[in-house]
C-alpha positions in Angstrom: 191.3 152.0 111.6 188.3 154.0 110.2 187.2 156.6 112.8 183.1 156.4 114.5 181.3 158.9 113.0 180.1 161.7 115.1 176.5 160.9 117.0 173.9 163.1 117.3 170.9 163.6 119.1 168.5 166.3 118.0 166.0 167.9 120.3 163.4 170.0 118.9 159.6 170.4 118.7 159.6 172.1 115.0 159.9 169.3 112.7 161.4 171.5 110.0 164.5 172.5 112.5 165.4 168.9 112.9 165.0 168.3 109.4 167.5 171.1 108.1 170.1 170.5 111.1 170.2 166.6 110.0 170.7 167.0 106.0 173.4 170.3 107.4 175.0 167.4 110.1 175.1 164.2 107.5 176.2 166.4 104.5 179.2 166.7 107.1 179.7 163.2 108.6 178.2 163.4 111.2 175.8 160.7 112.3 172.2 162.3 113.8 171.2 159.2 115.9 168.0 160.0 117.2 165.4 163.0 117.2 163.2 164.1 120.2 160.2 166.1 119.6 160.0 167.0 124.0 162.4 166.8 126.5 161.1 164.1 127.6 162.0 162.1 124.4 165.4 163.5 124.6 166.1 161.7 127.6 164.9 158.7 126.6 166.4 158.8 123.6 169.8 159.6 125.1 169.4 156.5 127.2 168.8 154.5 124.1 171.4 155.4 121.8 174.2 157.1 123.6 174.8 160.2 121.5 178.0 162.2 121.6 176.3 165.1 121.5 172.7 166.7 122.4 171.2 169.5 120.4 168.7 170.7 122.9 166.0 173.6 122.4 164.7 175.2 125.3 160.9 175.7 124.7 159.7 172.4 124.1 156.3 170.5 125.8 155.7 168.0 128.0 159.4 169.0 129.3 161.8 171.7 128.7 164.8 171.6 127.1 166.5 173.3 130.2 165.0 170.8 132.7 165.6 167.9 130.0 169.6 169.1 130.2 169.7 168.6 133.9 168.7 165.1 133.4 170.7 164.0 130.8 173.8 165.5 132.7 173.1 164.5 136.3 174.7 161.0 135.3 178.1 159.8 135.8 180.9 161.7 133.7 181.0 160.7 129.9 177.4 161.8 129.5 176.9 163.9 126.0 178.0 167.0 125.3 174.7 169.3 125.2 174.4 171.9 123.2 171.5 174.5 124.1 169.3 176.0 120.9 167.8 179.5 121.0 166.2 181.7 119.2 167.2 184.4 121.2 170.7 185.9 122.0 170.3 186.5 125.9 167.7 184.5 127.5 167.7 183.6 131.5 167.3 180.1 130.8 170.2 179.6 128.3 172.1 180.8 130.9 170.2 178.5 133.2 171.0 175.5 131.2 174.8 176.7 130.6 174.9 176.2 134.7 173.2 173.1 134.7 176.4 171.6 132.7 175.1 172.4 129.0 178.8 173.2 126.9 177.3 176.6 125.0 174.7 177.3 122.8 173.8 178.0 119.4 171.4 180.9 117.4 169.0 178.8 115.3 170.0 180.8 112.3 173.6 179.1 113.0 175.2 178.7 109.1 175.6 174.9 108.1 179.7 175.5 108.8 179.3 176.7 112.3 176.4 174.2 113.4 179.0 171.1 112.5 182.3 172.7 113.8 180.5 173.6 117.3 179.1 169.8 117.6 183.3 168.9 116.8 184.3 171.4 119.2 182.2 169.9 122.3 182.5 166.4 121.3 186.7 167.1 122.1 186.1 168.7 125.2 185.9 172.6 123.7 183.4 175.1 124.9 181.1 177.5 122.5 182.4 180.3 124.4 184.4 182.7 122.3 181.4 184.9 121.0 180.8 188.1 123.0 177.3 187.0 123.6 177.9 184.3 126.4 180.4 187.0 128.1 177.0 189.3 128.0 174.5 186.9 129.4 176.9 185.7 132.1 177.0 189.2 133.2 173.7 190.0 132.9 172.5 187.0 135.2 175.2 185.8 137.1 174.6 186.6 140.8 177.3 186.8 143.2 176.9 184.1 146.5 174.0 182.1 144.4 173.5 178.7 145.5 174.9 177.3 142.3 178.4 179.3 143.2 178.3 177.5 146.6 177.7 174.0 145.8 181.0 174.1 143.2 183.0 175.4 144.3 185.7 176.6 146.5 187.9 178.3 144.8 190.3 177.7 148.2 191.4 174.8 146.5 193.2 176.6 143.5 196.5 178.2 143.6 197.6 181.9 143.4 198.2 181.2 139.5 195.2 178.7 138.9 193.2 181.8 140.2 194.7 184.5 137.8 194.3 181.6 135.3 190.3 181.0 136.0 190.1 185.1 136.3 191.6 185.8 132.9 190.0 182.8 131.5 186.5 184.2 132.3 187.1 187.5 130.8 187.7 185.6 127.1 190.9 185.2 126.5 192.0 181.6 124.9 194.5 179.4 125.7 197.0 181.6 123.4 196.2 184.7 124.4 196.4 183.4 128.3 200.0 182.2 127.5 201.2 185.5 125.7 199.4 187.5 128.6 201.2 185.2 131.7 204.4 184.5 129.6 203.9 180.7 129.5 203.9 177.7 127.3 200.3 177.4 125.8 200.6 173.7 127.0 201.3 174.8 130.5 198.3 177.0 130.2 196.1 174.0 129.0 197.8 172.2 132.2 196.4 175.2 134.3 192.8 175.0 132.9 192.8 171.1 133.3 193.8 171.4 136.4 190.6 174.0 137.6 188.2 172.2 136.2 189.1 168.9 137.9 189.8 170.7 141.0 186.0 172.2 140.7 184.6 169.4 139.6 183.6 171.4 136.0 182.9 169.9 132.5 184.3 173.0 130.7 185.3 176.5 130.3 181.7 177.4 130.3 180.9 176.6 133.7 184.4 177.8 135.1 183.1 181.4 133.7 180.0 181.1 135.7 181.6 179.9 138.4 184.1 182.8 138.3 181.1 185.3 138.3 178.6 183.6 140.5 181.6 183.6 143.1 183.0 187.3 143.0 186.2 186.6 141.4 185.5 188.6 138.4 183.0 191.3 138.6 179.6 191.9 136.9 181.0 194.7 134.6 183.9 194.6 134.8 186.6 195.7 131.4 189.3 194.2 130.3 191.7 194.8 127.5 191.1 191.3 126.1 187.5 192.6 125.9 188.3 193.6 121.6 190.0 190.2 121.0 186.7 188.1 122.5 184.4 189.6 120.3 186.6 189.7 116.8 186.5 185.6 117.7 
């Protein structure tokens, strides 16, 4: 049986952005369903054609990409993956949306090869979280005791090794390096992470670094050896 193609929603106000991503996205199979011009298209548009995946900019009129995210993920779970669009490497409302459930974000200037692996990577559940610049904008605006850190999430409900998991998880490391660093099976490890972000009631490993932040388990700041291995991924 001949796989779906990949759907696509894109969500931009510059015509010329959509047009590039959608000859970059078909040139690699993947299907772009629908195009918004404003947030508020995007929403309808993901009502109407189901997309696996949301490319969303943030500065858009009539409504904002960030408030257009928040919508389009307050639904019940198997809502598209969204994936925020910036110009800018550290911007308050990227990190905004990343909270509101969005699974990473993307540079503009994104080459053709990373733009289509990154809509693969969400659509199977992965989070655009390796470069070193989400690390840096969750510690730039993550704020310890926020309201967004008290409506997920109680981290009472993980155990003593969930914890260290979510902890060492949030500083970068990936499933491999996790199971060479706790001396487990990288399957347990993937058990482990399952495991939080059921228990939290998270979409991905985005949020569960946020939520590690927001809530004081890891500190704003803080250094750890797996520091160098985040940012040569």
């Amino acid at each position: 049986m001949t796989e779906q193609p990949l759907r696509v929603l894109l969500a931009d106000d510059q015509t010329l952005v959509r047009t590039g991503f959608r000859m970059i996205l078909g040139a690699d199979g993947i299907d772009v369903v629908a195009e918004a011009a404003n947030g508020v298209e995007a929403v309808e548009a993901v009502r109407r054609t189901r997309p696996d995946v949301v490319l969303m900019d943030i500065r858009m009129p009539e409504m904002d990409g960030l408030k257009a995210t928040r919508r389009i993920l307050t639904g019940a779970p198997g809502e598209p993956r969204v994936i925020i669009l910036t110009t800018f490497d550290l911007d308050r409302y990227v990190y905004a949306a990343l909270s509101a459930g969005a699974s990473g974000f993307l540079l503009k200037d994104v080459t053709p090869e990373h733009l289509a692996s990154a809509v693969r990577t969400v659509r199977t559940g992965g989070a655009l979280l390796a470069p070193a610049i989400t690390r840096r904008l969750v510690q730039r605006f993550a704020r310890h005791g926020s309201d967004t850190a008290a409506l997920h999430r109680d981290l009472a409900s993980l155990t003593p090794r969930e914890l260290e998991v979510l902890g060492l998880l949030a500083r970068g490391l990936s499933n491999a390096e996790l199971a060479t660093r706790l001396h487990l099976a990288e399957a347990t490890v993937k058990t482990h992470v399952a495991r939080i972000l059921a228990k939290l009631g998270l979409r991905d490993r985005v949020q569960a670094v946020i939520v590690a932040y927001e809530t004081g388990l890891v500190s704003v700041g803080e250094r750890e050896a797996a520091q160098q291995s985040t940012e040569q991924t």
